[in-house]
N, C-alpha and C positions, 0 to 999 in steps of 0.2 A: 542416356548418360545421367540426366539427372532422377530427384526424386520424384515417383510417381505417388500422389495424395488422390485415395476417392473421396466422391464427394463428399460421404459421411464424417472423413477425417475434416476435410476442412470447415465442413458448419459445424463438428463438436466445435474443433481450435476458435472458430469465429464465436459461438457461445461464453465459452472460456471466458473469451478475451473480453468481451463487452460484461460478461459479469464481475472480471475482476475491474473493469474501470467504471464500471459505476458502483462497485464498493468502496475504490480509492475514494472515488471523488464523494462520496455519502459521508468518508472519515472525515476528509477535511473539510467540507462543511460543517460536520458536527464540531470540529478542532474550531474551527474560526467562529461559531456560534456561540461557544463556551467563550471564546478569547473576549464578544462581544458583551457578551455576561457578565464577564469580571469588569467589564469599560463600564458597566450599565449600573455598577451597585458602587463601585470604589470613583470612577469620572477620573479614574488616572490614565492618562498615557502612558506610563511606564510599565506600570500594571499591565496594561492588553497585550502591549509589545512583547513584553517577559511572559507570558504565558504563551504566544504565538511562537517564542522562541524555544520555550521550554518542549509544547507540542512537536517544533518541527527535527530537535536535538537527538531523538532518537534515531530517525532515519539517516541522517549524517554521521551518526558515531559505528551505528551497524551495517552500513547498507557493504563495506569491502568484505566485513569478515563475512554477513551472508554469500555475497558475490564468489570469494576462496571456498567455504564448504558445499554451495548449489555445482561448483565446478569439480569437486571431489565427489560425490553421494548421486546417485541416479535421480535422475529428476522428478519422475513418477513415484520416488518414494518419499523427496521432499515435497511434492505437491500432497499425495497423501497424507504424512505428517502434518502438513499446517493445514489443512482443513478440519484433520480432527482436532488438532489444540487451539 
């Protein structure tokens, strides 16, 4: 009844998936490296904070509308898409 995955299916998916989280996680340390940069030259807290927020502001303003069009558009063609851009 359910889906059958061979093996080759499931170690691309597990590749996949570990390169997209160590790309995340590669972003936001770069994000928070920069945020510590800006603490490093200006000694403002408010400075690091507003740059940490401004880094994290995009994912929060787009993350439904991406959510709405990955649920309309085939997924394989939005994975294709955002690897080539």
């Amino acid at each position: 009844m359910g889906v059958h995955w061979s093996s080759a299916e499931v170690r691309n998916t597990c590749f996949y998936m570990a390169s997209r989280l160590i790309a995340n996680l590669g972003q936001e340390l770069f994000n928070f490296s920069v945020s510590l940069f800006i603490l490093s030259i200006t000694g403002s807290g408010t400075s690091f904070a507003l740059s940490l927020v401004i880094g994290t502001l995009p994912k929060l303003l787009f993350s439904v509308q991406a959510g709405i069009l990955s649920d309309r558009f085939s997924r394989k063609a939005i994975t294709i898409l955002m690897d080539i851009s």
